[in-house]
MIFI-600550 format. One line per 2 residues: number of its first residue (from 1); their letters; for each residue x, y negated, z negated of C-alpha. Coordinates in Angstrom, 3 decimals. Each point is the difference from the previous one (the first is absolute). Layout:
BEGIN
NUM) A) X Y Z ~ ...
***
This chain:
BEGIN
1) XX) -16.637 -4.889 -20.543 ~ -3.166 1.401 2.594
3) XX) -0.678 3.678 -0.971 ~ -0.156 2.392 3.102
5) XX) 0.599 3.352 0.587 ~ 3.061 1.182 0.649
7) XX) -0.564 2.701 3.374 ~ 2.192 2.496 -0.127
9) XX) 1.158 1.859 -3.867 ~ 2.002 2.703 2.188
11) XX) 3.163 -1.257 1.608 ~ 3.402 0.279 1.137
13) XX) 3.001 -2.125 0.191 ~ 3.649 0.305 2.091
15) XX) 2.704 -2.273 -0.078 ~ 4.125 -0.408 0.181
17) XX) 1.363 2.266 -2.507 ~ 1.941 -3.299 -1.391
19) XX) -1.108 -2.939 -0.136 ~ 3.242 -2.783 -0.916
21) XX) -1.445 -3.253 -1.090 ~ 1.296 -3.318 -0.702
23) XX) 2.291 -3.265 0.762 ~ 3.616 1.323 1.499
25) XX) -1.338 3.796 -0.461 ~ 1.570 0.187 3.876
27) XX) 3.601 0.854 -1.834 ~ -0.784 2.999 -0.298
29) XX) -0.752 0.921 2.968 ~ 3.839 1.512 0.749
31) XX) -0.360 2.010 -2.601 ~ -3.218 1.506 0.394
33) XX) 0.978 1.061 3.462 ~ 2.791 1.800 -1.156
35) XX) -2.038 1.887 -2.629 ~ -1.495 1.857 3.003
37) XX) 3.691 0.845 1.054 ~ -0.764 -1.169 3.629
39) XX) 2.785 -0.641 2.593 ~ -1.463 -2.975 2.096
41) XX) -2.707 -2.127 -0.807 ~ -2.276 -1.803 3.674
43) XX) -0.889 -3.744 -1.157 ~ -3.349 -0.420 1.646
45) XX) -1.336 -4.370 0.452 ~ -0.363 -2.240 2.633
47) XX) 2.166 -2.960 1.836 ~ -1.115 -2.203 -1.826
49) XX) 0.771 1.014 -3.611 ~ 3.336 1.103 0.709
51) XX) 0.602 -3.128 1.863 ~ -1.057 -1.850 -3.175
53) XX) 2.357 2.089 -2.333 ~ -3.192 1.186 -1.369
55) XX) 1.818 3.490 -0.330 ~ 2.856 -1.456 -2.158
57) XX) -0.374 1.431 -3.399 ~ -1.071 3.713 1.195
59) XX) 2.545 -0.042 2.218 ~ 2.480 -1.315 -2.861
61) XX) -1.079 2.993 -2.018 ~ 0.353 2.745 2.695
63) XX) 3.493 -1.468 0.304 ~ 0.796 -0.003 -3.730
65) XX) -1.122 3.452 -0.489 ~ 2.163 1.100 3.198
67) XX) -3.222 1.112 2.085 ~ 0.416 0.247 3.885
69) XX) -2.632 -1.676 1.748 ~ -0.767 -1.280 3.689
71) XX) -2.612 -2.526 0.892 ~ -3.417 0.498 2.033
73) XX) -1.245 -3.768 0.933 ~ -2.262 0.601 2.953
75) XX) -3.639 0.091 -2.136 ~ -2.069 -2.445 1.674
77) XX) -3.256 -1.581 -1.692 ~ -2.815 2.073 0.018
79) XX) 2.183 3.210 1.062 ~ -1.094 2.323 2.804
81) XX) 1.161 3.497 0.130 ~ 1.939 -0.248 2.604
83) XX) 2.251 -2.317 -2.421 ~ -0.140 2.671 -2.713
85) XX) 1.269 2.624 2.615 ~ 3.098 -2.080 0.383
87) XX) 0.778 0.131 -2.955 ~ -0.217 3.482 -0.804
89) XX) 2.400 0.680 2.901 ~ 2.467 -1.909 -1.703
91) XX) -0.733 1.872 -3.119 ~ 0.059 3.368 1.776
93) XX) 3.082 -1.202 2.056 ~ 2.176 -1.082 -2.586
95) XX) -0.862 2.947 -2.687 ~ -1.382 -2.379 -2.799
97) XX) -1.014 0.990 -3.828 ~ -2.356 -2.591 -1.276
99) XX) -2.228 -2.518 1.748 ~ -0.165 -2.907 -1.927
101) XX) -2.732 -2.883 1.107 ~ 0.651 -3.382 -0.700
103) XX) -2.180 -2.990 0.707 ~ -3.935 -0.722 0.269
105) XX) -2.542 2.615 1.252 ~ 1.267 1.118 3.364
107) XX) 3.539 0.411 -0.738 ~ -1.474 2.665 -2.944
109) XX) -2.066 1.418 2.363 ~ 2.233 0.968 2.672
111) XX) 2.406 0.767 -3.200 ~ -2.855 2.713 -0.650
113) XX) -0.354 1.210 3.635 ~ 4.195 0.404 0.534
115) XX) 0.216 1.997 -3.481 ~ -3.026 2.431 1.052
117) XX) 1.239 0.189 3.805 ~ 3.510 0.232 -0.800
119) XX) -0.610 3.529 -1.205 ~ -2.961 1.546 1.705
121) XX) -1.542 1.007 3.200 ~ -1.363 -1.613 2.632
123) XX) -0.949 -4.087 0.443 ~ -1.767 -1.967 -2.082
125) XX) -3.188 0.125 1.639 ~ 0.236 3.713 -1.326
127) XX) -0.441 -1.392 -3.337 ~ -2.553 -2.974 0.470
129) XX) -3.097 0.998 -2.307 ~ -1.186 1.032 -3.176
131) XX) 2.548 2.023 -2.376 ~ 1.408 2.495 2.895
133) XX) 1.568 2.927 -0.294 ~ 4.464 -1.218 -0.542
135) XX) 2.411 2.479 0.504 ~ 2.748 -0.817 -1.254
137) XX) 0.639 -2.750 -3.348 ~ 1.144 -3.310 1.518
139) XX) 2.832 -1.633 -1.081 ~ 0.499 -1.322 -3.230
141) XX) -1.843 -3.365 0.383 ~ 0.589 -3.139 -1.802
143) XX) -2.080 -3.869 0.233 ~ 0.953 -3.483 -0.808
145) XX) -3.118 -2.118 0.666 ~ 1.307 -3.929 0.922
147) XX) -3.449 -1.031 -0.515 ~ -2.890 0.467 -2.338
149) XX) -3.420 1.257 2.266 ~ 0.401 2.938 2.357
151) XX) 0.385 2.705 -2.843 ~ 1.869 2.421 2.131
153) XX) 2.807 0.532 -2.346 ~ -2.663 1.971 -2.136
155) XX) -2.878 1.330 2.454 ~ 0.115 3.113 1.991
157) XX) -0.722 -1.941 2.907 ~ 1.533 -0.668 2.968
159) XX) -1.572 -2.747 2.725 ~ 1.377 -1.047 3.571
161) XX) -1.675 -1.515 2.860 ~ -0.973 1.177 3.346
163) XX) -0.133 -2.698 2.229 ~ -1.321 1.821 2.864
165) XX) -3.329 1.249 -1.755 ~ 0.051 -3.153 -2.352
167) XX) -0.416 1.763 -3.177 ~ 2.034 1.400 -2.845
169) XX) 0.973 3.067 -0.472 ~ 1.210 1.829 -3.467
171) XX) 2.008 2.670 -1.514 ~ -1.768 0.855 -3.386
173) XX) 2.126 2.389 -1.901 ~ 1.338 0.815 -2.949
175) XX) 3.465 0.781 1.536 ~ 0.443 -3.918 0.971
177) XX) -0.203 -0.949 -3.531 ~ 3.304 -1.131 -1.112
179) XX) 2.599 1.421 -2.946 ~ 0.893 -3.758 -1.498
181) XX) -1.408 -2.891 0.759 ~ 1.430 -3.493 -0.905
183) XX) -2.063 -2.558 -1.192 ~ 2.352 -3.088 -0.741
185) XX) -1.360 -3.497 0.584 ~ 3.691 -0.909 0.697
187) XX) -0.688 1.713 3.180 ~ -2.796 -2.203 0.404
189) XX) 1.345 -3.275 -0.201 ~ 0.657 -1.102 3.547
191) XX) -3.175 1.069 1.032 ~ -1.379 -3.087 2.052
193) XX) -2.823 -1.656 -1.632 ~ -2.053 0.936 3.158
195) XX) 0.421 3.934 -0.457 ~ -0.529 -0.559 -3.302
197) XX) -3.343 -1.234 0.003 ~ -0.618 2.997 2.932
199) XX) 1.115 2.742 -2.604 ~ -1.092 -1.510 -3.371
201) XX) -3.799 0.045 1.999 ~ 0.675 3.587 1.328
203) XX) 0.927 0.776 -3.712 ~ -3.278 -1.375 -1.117
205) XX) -1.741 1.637 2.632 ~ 0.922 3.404 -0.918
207) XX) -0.519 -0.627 -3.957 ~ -3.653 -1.610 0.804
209) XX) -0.911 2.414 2.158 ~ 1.153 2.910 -2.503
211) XX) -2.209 -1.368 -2.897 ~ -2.917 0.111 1.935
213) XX) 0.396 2.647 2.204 ~ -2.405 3.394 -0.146
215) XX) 2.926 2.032 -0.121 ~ 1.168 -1.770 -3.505
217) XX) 0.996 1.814 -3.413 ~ 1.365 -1.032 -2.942
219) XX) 3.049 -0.156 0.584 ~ -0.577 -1.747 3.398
221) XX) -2.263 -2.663 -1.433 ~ 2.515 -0.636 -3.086
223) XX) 2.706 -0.738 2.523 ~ -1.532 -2.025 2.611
225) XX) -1.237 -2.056 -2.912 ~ 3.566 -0.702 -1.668
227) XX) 0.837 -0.893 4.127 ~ -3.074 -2.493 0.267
229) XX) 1.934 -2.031 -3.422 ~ 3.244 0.427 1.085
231) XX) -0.563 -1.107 3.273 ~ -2.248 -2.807 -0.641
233) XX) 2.063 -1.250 -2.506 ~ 3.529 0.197 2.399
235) XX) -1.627 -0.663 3.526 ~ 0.463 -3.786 0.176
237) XX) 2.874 -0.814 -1.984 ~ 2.115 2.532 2.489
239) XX) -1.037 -0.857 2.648 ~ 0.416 -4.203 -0.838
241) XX) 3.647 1.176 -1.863 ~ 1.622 3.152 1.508
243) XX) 3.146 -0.181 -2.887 ~ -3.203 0.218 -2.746
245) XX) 1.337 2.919 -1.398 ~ -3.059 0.438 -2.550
247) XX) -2.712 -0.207 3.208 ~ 2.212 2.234 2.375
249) XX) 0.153 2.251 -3.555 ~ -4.323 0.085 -0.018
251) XX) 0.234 0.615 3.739 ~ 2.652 2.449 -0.038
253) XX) -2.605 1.663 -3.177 ~ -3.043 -0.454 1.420
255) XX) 0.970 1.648 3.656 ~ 1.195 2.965 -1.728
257) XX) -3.145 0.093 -1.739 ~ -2.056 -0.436 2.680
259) XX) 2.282 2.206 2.143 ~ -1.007 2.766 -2.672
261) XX) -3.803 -0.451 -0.382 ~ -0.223 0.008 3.887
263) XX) 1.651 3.406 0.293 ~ -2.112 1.162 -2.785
265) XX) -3.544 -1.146 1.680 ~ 0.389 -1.330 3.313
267) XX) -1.053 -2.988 1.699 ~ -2.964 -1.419 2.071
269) XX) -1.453 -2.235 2.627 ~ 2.083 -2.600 -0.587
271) XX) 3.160 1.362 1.343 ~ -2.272 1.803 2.562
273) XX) -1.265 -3.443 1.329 ~ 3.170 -1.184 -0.267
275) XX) 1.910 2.492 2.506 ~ -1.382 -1.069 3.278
277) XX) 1.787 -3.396 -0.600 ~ 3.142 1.017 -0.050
279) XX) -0.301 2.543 2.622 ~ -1.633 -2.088 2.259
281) XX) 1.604 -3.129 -0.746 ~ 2.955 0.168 -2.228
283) XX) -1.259 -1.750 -2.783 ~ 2.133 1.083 -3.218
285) XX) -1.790 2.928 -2.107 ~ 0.389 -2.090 -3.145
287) XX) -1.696 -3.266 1.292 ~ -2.562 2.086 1.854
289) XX) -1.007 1.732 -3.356 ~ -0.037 -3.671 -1.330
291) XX) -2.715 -1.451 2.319 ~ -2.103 2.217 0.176
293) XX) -0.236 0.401 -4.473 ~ -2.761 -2.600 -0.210
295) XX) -2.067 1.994 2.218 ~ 0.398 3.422 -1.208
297) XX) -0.477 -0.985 -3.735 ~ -2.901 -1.481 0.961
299) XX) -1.542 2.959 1.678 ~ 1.049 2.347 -2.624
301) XX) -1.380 -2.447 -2.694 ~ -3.312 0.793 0.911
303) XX) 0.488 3.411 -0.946 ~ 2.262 0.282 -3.257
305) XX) -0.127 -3.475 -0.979 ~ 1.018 1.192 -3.306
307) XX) 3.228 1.077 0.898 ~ 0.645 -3.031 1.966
309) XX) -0.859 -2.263 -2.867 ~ 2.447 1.811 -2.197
311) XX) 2.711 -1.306 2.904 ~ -0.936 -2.996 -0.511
313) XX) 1.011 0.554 -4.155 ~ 3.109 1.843 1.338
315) XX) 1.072 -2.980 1.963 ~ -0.079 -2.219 -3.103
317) XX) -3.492 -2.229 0.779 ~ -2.805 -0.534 -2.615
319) XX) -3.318 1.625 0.913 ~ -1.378 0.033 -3.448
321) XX) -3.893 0.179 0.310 ~ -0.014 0.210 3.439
323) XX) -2.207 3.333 1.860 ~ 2.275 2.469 2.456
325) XX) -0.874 -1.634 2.928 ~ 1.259 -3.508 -1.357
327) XX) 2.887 1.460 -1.807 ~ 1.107 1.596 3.572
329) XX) -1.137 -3.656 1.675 ~ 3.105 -1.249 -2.421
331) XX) 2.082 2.965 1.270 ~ -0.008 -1.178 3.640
333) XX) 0.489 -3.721 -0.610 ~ 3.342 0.798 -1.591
335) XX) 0.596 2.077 2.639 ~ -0.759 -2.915 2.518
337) XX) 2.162 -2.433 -2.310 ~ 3.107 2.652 0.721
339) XX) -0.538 0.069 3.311 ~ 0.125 -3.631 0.531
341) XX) 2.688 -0.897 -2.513 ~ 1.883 2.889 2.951
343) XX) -0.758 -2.056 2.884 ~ -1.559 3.606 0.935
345) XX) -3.217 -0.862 2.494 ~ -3.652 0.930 -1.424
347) XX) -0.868 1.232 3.667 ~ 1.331 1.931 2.811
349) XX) -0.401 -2.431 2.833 ~ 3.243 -1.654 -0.848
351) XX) 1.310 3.481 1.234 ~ -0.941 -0.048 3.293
353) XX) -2.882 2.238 -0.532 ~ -3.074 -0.417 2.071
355) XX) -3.273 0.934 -0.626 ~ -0.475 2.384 3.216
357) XX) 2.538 2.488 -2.149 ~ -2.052 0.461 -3.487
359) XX) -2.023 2.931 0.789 ~ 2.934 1.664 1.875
361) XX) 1.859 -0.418 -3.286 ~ -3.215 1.069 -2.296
363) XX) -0.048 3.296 2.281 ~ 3.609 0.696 -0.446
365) XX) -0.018 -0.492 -3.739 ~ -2.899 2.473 -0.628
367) XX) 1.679 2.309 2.665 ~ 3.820 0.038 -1.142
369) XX) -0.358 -0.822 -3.646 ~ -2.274 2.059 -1.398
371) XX) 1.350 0.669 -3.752 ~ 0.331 -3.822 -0.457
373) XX) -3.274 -0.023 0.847 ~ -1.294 3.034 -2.299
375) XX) 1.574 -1.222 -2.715 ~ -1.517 -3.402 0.480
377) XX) -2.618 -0.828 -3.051 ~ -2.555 -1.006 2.509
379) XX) -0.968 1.921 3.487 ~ 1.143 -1.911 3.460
381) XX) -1.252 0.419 2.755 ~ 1.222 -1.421 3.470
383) XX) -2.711 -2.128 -0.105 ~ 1.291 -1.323 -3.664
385) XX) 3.546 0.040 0.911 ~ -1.063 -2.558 2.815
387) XX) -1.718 -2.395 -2.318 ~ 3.161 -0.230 -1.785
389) XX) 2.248 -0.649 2.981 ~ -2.698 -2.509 0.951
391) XX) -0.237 -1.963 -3.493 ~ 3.759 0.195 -0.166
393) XX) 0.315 -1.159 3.509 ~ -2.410 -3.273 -0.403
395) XX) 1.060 -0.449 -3.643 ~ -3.552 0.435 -1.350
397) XX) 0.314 0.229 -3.743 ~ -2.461 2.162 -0.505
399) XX) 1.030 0.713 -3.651 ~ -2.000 -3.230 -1.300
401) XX) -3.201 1.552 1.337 ~ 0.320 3.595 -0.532
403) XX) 1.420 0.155 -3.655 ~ -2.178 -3.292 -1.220
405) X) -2.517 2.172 -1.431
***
């Protein structure tokens, strides 16, 4: 492995007070729920999932252990908060106990805005921001990921989209942060190969942007590392067989992971870059993050190449005598062979997006995402933010110039 220095010896770390891992863990869920002696428990996922009997086994459990429940199926993609307000009226309406959020990252999300609203004060806009002042404790809160990327089940995050402004906007809080959260990759295995290309590359996202990041630790970088083998390893195999149980197992592992490091460290201008696309035009968070991977790795090369040639260890490839830069070069082209292997596009055009937008979507990312940014290991600027759009945009693969030595 690259030496480098690790930025930050001072840290700390949140996360679900239980974490309940592994194949068929789900049974449980019945029982766990009545631990906290509750009366009625509010199902939070989407149309779809329920549609597909996605819910099955939790729902099989609640039953078995005698639990009331009802049913909130309204969370669209890419929630707004008028959809989370919905939901906590039926919460608040029908006196519930504990929120639990099944499904991908918006039905957590909104799971996380009911069980905060359901209790306090106010509208969510009241609580949009940095760690704000909470009232009262939430409901008891409980998460059941269906796919391995967003991390929500273990962040203290909260994301959902304004369409009007076309931006996100987040609830960061330790209050959002569930009790339990399931991580079963029998949950997992009817996610559609599509999705689960989206949220294995959000997954990766989140642990290569947490081992490079200036906000990093120990504890951070040991994490996102495990994540970069896990997922590197799983990636392909799930996505080409969704009944792999040992792939959708590394997933399953190396989203929690990742999930973890991010929470401990943060992100950067990846997911910042990233944004505009699917508040502009729709275009899933997960394959957004995708595209756009080439390019960021290749900016960020050029300043902690080391750390980016250790990624390229961590994801299994041989760069034995090679310098940084080359080591990072190696990095990138695995990262290219994922993304075709995906049938994910290596530029934005094929999104609709035209050029005439970039530097309206370089000013919003330096303007509304400002700790991505920070935490970044290299400085953007709008003007920087613009080359990227524009290299991702034309396709220009800049990487076999830049890190070429």
């Amino acid at each position: 492995m690259y030496d480098f220095e690790t930025p930050r010896l001072t840290f700390q770390f949140v996360s679900p007070r239980r974490i309940i891992m592994g194949e068929n863990s789900i049974a449980s869920l019945g029982q766990i729920v009545k631990s906290y002696k509750v009366g009625k428990a509010l199902l939070v996922t989407d149309k779809v999932l329920r549609g597909l009997g996605a819910l099955a086994p939790a729902v099989d459990s609640l039953e078995l252990a005698g639990i009331d429940y009802d049913i909130y199926d309204d969370v669209e993609p890419n929630p707004t908060i008028a959809n989370v307000e919905s939901g906590i009226a039926m919460a608040k309406k029908d006196h519930f106990d504990i929120v639990i959020g099944i499904g991908g990252g918006s039905p957590l999300d909104v799971a996380k805005g009911i069980s905060l609203m359901a209790t306090n004060p106010g509208r969510v806009n009241d609580y949009l921001g940095m760690f704000l002042p909470v009232p009262e404790k939430p409901l008891p809160l409980i998460l059941v990921p269906t796919t391995a990327g967003t991390g929500s089940e273990l962040s203290f995050g909260a994301v959902f989209s304004d369409h009007e402004a076309h931006k996100k906007t987040q609830i960061y809080n330790y209050e959002v942060i569930p009790l339990v959260a399931f991580i079963d990759p029998i949950m997992m295995m009817g996610c559609p190969a599509k999705l689960t290309a989206a949220s294995g590359f959000d997954a990766l996202t989140h642990a290569v942007e947490s081992y490079v990041t200036k906000n990093g630790n120990p504890y951070s970088e040991a994490l996102a590392a495990q994540a970069i083998r896990l997922i590197s390893k799983g990636l392909l195999p799930a996505t080409k067989d969704g009944k792999n149980m040992k792939a959708r197992t590394q997933m399953a592992l190396g989203s929690t992971f990742a999930g973890m490091a991010m929470s401990a460290s943060g992100l950067g201008i990846n997911h910042a870059i990233a944004y505009p696309l699917t508040t502009h035009h729709n275009v899933p968070h997960g394959t957004a993050n995708a595209v756009f991977m080439p390019y960021t790795m290749t900016y960020n090369a050029e300043e902690v190449p080391e750390k980016y040639a250790n990624i390229a260890e961590l994801m299994g490839l041989d760069v034995s005598g090679l310098s940084p830069k080359r080591a990072s070069l190696k990095a990138i082209e695995e990262i290219i062979r994922f993304l075709k292997e995906l049938d994910i596009p290596l530029n934005i055009k094929e999104f609709g997006i035209k050029e005439d937008e970039l530097f309206g979507f370089a000013e919003i990312i330096i303007r509304d995402y400002v700790p991505l940014c920070m935490f970044n290991p290299r400085c953007m600027s709008p003007f920087d933010a613009y080359g990227l759009y524009l290299n991702a945009l034309n396709e220009d693969h800049i990487w076999t110039t830049k890190l070429s030595d």
